[in-house]
PyMOL CGO cylinders between C-alpha atoms (Angstrom):
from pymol import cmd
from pymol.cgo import CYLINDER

trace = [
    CYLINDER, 82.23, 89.38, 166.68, 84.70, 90.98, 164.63, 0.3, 1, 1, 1, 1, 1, 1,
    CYLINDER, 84.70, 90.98, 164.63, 88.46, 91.10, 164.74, 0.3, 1, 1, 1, 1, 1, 1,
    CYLINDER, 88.46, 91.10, 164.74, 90.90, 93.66, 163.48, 0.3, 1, 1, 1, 1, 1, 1,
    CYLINDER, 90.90, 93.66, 163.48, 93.87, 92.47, 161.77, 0.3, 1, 1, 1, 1, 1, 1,
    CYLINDER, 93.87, 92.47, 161.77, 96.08, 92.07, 165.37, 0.3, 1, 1, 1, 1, 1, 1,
    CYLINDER, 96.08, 92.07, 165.37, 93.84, 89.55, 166.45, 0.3, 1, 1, 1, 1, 1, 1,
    CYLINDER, 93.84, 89.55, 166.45, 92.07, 91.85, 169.04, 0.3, 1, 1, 1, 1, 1, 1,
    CYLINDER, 92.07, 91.85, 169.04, 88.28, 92.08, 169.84, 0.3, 1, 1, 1, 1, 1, 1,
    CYLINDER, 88.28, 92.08, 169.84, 87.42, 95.73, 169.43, 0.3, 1, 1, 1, 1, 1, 1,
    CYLINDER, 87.42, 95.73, 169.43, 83.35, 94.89, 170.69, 0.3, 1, 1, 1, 1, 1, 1,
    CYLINDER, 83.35, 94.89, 170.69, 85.55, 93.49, 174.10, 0.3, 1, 1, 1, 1, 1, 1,
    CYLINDER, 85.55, 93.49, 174.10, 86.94, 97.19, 174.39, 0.3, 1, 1, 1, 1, 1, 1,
    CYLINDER, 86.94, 97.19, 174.39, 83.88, 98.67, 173.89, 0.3, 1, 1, 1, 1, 1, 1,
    CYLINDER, 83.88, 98.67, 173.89, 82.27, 96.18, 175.81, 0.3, 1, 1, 1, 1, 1, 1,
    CYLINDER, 82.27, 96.18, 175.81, 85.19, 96.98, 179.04, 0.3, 1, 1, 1, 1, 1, 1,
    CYLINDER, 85.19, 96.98, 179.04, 85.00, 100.58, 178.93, 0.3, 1, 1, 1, 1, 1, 1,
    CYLINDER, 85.00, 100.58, 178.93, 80.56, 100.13, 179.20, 0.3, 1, 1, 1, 1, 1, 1,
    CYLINDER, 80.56, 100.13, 179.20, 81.01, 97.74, 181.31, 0.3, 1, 1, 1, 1, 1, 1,
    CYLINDER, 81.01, 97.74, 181.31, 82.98, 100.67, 184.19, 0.3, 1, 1, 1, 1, 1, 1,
    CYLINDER, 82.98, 100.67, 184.19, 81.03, 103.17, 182.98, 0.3, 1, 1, 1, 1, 1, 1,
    CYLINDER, 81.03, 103.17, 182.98, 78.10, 101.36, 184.31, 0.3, 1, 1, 1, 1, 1, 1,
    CYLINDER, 78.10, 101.36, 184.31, 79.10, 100.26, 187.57, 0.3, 1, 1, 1, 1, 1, 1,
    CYLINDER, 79.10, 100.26, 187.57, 80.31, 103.75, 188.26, 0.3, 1, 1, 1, 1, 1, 1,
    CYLINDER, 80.31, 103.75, 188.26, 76.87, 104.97, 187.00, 0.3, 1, 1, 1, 1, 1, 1,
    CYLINDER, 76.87, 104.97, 187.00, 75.06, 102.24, 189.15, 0.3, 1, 1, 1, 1, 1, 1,
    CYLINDER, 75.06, 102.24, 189.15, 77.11, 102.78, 192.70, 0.3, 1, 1, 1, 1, 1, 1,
    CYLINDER, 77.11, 102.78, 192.70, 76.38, 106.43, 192.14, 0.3, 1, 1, 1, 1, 1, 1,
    CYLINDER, 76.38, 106.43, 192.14, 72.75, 105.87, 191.74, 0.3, 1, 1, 1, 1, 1, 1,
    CYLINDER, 72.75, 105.87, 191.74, 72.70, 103.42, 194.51, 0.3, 1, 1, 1, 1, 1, 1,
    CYLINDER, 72.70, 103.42, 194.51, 74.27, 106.46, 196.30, 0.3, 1, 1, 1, 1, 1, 1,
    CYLINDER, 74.27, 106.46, 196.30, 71.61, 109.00, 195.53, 0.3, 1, 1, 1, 1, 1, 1,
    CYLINDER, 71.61, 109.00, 195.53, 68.67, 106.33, 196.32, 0.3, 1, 1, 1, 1, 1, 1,
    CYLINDER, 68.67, 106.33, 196.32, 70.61, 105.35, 199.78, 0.3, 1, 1, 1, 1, 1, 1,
    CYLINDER, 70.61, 105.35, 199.78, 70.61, 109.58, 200.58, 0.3, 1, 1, 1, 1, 1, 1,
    CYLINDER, 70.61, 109.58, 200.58, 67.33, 110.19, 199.49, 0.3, 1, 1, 1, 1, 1, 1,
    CYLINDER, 67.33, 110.19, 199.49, 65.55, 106.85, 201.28, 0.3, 1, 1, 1, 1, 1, 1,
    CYLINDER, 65.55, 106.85, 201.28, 67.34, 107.53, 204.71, 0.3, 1, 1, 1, 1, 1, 1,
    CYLINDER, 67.34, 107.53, 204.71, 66.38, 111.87, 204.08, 0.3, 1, 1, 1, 1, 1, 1,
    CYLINDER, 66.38, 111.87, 204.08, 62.65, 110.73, 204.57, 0.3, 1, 1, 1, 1, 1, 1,
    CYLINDER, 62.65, 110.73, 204.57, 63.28, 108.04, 207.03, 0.3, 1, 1, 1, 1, 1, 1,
    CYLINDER, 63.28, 108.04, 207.03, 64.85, 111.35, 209.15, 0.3, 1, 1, 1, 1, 1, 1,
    CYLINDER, 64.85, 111.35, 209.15, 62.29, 113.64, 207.84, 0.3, 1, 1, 1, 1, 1, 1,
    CYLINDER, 62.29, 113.64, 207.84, 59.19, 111.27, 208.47, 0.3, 1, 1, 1, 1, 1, 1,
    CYLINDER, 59.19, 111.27, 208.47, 60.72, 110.86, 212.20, 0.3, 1, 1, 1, 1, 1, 1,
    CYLINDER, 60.72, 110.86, 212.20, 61.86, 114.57, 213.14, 0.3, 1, 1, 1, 1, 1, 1,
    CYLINDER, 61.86, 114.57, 213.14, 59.25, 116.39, 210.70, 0.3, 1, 1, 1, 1, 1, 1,
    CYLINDER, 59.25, 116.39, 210.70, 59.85, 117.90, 206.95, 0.3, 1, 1, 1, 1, 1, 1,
    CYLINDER, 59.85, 117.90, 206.95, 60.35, 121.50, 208.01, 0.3, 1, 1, 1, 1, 1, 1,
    CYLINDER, 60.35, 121.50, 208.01, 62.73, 121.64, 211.00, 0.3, 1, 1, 1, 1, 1, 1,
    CYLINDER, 62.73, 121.64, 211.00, 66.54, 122.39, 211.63, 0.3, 1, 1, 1, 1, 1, 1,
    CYLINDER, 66.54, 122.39, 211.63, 66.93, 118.41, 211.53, 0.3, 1, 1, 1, 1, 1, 1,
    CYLINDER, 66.93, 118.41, 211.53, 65.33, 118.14, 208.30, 0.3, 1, 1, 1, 1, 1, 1,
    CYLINDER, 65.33, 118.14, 208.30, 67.10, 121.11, 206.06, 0.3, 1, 1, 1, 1, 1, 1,
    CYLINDER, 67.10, 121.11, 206.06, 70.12, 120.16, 207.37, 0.3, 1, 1, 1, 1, 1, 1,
    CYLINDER, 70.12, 120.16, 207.37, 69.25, 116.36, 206.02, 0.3, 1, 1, 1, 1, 1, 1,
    CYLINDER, 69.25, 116.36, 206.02, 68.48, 117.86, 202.74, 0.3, 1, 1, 1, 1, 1, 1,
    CYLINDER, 68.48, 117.86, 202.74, 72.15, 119.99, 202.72, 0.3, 1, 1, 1, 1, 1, 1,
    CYLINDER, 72.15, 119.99, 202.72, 74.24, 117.13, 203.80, 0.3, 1, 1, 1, 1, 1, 1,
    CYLINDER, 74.24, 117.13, 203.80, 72.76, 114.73, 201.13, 0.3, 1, 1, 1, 1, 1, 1,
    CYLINDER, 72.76, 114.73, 201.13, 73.20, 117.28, 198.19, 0.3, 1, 1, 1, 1, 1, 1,
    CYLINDER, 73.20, 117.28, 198.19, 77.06, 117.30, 199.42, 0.3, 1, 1, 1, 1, 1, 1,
    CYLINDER, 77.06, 117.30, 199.42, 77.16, 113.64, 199.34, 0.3, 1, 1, 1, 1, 1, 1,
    CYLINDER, 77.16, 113.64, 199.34, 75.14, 113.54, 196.01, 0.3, 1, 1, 1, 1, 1, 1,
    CYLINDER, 75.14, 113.54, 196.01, 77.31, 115.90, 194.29, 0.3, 1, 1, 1, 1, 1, 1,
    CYLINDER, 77.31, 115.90, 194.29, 80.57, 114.19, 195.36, 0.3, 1, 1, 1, 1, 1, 1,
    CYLINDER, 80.57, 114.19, 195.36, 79.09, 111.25, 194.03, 0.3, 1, 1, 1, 1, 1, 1,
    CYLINDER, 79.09, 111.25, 194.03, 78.56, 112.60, 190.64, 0.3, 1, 1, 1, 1, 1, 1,
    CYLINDER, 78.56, 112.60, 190.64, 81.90, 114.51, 190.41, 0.3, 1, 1, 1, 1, 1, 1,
    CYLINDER, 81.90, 114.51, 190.41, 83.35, 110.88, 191.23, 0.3, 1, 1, 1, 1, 1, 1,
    CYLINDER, 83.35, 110.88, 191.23, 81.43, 108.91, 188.64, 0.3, 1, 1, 1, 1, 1, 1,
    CYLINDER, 81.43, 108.91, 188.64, 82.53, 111.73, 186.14, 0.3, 1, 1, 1, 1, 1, 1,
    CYLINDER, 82.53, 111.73, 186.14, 86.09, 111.08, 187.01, 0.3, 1, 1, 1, 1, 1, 1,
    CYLINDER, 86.09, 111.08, 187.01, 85.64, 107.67, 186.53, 0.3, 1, 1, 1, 1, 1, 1,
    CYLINDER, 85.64, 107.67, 186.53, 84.18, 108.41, 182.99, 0.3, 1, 1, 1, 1, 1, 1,
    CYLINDER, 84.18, 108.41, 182.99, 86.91, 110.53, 181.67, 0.3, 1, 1, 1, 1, 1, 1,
    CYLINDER, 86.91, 110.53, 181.67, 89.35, 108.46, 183.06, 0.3, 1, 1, 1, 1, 1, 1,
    CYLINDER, 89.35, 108.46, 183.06, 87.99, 105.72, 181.03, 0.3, 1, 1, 1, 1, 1, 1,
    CYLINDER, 87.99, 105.72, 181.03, 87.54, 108.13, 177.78, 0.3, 1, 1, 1, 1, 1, 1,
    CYLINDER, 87.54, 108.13, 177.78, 90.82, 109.01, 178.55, 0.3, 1, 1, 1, 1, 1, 1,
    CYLINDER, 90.82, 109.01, 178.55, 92.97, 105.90, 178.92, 0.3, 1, 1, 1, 1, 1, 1,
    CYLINDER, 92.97, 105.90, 178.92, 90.62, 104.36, 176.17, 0.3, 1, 1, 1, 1, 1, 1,
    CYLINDER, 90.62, 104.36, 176.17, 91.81, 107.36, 173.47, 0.3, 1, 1, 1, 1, 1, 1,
    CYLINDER, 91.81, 107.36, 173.47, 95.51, 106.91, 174.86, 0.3, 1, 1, 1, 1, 1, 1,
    CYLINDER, 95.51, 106.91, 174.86, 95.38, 103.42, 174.32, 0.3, 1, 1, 1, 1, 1, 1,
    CYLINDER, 95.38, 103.42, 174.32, 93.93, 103.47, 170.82, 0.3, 1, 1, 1, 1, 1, 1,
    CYLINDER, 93.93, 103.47, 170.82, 96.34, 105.70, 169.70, 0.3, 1, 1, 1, 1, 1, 1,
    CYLINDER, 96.34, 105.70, 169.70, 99.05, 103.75, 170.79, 0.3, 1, 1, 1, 1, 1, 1,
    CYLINDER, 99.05, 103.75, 170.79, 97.53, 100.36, 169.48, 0.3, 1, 1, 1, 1, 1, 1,
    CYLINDER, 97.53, 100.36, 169.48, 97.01, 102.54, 166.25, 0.3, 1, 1, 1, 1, 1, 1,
    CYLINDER, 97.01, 102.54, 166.25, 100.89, 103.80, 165.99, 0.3, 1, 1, 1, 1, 1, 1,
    CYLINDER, 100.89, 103.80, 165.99, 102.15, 100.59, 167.14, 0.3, 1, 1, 1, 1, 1, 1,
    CYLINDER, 102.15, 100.59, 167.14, 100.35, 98.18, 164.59, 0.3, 1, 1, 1, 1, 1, 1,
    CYLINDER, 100.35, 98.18, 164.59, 99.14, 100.45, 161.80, 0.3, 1, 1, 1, 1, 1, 1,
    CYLINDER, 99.14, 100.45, 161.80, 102.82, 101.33, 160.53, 0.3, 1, 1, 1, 1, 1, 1,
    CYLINDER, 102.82, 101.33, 160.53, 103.18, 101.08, 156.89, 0.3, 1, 1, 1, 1, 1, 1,
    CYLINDER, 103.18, 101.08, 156.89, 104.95, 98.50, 155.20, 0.3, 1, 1, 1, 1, 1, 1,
    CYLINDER, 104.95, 98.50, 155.20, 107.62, 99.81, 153.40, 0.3, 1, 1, 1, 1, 1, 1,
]
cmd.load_cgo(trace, "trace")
């Protein structure tokens, strides 16, 4: 592993930010299986075609978008806060000597 000059671990950084990224990504797959598993549960029980059923499919896109919209937060936020906090490490221990 390298080390820049202030005795921080930039693969750790990259490492951290993955490392949210990829829970986010995982609950909101976990999410989408959970919605589509319990849709056919309902659907194989009440029938594909019915009220019960299209209103199954409806409710889990809501709950599948919101899901994605929050795992996109999370990934900006992380883009975000990572870019903030490099350019503050950068103006904070890259001054030049004089």
């Amino acid at each position: 592993m390298s080390e820049n000059h202030n005795g921080s671990n930039s693969f750790s950084n990259k490492k951290e930010k993955g490392f949210i990224k990829g829970v986010s990504k995982e609950a909101n797959d976990l999410v989408h299986n959970t919605v589509d598993t319990s849709g056919k549960i309902i659907k194989s029980i009440t029938g594909e075609g019915g009220l019960i059923g299209k209103t199954i499919d409806s409710s889990g896109n809501i709950v599948k978008k919101a899901s994605e919209k929050g795992s996109e937060a999370i990934g900006k936020t992380v883009d975000s806060s990572s870019k903030a906090f490099k350019s503050l490490k950068d103006k904070t221990f890259n001054k030049k000597k004089r």
